[in-house]
NUVEXMAR-549013 format. One record per atom (N, C-alpha, C): residue in one letter; x negated, y, z. Coordinates in steps of 0.001 Angstrom, whole numbers, plus 500000, padded with zeros to 6 digits. Atoms other than C-alpha are relative to their C-alpha. Example, Ala and Ser with C-alpha at 12.3 -4.5 7.8 and 13.67 -1.06 7.14 Angstrom:
BEGIN
a499110498810500000;a487700495500507800;a499100501200500000;s500820498810499940;s486330498940507140;s500770501090500730;
//
This chain:
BEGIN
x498807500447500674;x347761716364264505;x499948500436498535;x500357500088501560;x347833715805260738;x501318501349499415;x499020498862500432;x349960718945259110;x500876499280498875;x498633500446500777;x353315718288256824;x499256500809498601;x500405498631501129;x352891719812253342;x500371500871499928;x499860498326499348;x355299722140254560;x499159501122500503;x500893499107498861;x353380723112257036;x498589500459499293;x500813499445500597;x350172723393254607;x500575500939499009;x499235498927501572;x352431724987251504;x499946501326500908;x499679499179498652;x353672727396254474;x498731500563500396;x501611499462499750;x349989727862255869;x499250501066498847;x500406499953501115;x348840728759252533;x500726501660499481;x499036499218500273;x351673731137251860;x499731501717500960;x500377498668499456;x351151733392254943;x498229500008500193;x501252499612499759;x347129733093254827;x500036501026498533;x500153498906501054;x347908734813250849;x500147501579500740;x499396498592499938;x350067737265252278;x498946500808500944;x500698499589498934;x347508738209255234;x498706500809499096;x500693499676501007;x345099738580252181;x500274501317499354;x499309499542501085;x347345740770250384;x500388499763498450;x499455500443501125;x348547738619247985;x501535500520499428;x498965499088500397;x351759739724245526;x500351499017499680;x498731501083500795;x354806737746244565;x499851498596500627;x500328501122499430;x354213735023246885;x501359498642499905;x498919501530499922;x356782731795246175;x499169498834500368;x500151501214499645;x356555728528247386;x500949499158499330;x499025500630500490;x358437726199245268;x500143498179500493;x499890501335499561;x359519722784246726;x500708498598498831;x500072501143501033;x359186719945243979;x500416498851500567;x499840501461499058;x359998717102246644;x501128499269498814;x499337500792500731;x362984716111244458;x499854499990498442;x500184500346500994;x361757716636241138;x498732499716499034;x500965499647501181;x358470716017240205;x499027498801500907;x500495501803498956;x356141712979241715;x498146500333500022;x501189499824500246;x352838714852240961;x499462500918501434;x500037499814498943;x353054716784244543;x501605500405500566;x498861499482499479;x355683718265246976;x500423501781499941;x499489498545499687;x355017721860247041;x499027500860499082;x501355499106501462;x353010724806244425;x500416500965501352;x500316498811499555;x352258727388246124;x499729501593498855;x500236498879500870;x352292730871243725;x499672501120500207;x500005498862499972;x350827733674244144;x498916501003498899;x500826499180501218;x348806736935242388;x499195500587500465;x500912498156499377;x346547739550242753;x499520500844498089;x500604498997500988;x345018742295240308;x498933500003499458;x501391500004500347;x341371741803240053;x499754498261500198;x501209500992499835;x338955738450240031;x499646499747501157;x500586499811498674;x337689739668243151;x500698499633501103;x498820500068498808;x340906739852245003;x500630498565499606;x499389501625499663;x342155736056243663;x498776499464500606;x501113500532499293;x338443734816244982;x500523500205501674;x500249499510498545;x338961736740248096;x501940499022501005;x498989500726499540;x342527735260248526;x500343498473500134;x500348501346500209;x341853731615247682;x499042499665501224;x500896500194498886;x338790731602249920;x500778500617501635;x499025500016498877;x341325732986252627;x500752498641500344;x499170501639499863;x343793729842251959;x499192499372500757;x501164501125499787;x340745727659252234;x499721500110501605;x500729499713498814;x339294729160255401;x501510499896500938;x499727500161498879;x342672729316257189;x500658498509500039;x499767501137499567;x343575725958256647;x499048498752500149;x501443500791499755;x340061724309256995;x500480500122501843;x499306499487498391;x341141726383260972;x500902499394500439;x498877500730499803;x343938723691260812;x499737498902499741;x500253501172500115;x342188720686260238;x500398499493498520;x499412500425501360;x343014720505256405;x498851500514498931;x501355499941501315;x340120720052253465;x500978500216498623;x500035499590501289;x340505721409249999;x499692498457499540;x500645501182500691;x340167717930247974;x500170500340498881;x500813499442501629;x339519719891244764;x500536501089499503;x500165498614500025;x338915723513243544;x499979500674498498;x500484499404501231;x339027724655239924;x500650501186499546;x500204498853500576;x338796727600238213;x499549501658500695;x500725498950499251;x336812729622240757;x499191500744499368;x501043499205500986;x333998730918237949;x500679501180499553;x499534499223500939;x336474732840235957;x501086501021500955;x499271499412498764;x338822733566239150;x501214500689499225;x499157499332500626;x341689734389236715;x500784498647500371;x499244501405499159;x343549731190237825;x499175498985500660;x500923500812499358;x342157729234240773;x501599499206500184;x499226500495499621;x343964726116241696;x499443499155501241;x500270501077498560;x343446724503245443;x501036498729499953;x498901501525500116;x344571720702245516;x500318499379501818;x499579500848498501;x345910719671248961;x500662498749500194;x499171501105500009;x347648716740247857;x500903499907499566;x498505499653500318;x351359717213248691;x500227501078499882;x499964498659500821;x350714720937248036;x498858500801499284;x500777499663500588;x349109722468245647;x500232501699499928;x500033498346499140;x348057726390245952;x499293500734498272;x499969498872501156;x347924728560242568;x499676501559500101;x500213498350499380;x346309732182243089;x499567500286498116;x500178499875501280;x346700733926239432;x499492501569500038;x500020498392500557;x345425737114237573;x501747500456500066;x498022499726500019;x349316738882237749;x500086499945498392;x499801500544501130;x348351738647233938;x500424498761499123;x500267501013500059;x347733735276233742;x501462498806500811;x498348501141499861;x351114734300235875;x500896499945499199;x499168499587500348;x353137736235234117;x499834498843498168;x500332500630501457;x351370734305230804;x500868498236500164;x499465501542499727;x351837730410232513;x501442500093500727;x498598499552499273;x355270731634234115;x499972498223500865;x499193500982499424;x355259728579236433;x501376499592500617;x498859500127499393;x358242729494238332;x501251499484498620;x498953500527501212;x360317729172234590;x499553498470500303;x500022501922500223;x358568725452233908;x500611499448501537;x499359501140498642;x359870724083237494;x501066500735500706;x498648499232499611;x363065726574237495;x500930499003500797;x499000500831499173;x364766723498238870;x500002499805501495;x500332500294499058;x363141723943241803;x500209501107501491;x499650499078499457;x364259725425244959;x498775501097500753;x500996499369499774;x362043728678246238;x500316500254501893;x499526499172498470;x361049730121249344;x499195501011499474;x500242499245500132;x359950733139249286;x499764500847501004;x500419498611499086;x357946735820251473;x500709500961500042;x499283498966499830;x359958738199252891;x499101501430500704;x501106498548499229;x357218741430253427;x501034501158500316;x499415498590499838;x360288744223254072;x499670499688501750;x499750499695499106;x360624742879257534;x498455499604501016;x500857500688499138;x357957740714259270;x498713499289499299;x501475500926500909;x355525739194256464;x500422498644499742;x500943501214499970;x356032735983257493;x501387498951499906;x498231500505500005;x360167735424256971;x500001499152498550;x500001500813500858;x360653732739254449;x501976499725499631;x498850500480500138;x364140732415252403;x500104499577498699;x500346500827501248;x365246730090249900;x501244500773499101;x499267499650501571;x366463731088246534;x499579499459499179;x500441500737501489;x366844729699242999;x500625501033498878;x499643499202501340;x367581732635240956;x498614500834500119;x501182499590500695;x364523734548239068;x498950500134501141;x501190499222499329;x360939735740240723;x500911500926500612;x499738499177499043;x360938737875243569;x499768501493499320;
//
């Protein structure tokens, strides 16, 4: 069965966090933007650790019947972007988010957000600042 982009944005979201990815949002574009449905955002600290978290995404939703249809900025690993279609998956230097602030450019957009106090894997929506 073919996955929702939910369900990949979502996928994507807890394969970061499993990674140990930081600041994990999901922002849902469905009503304002025609270029996909969902970004996926997250960070890490090193090169090493966005490689290692990207190639997580990849691997657990390849485990779900879902291909990467295009990969850039893996060399430099300071912003990689995975293209899924209707979601697209953003793993930044925490330098480098904080530089492209995506969550400001598509502030219109409602979030979900990883909830790590209780379970990892709790998702709630908000539209006021980063987590």
């Amino acid at each position: 069965m073919k996955l929702t982009a939910e369900e990949i944005a979502l996928a994507a979201a807890r394969a970061a966090s499993d990674k140990r990815g930081s600041g994990i949002v999901v922002l849902d574009l469905r009503q304002i933007s025609v270029i996909t449905d969902y970004f996926v955002i997250v960070d890490a600290g090193t090169e090493v650790q966005v490689r290692a978290i990207a190639e997580g995404i990849q691997e657990a939703l390849v485990e779900r019947g879902v291909t990467t249809l295009r990969r850039e900025g893996w060399e430099d690993a300071r912003w990689v972007l995975l293209d899924y279609g209707d979601a697209v998956v953003h793993v930044f230097r925490t330098e480098e988010r904080e530089y492209y602030d995506l969550e400001r450019l598509w502030g219109d957009a409602p979030r979900l957000v990883l909830d790590e106090e209780e379970t990892g894997l709790v998702l709630e929506e908000r539209r006021d600042g980063r987590p």
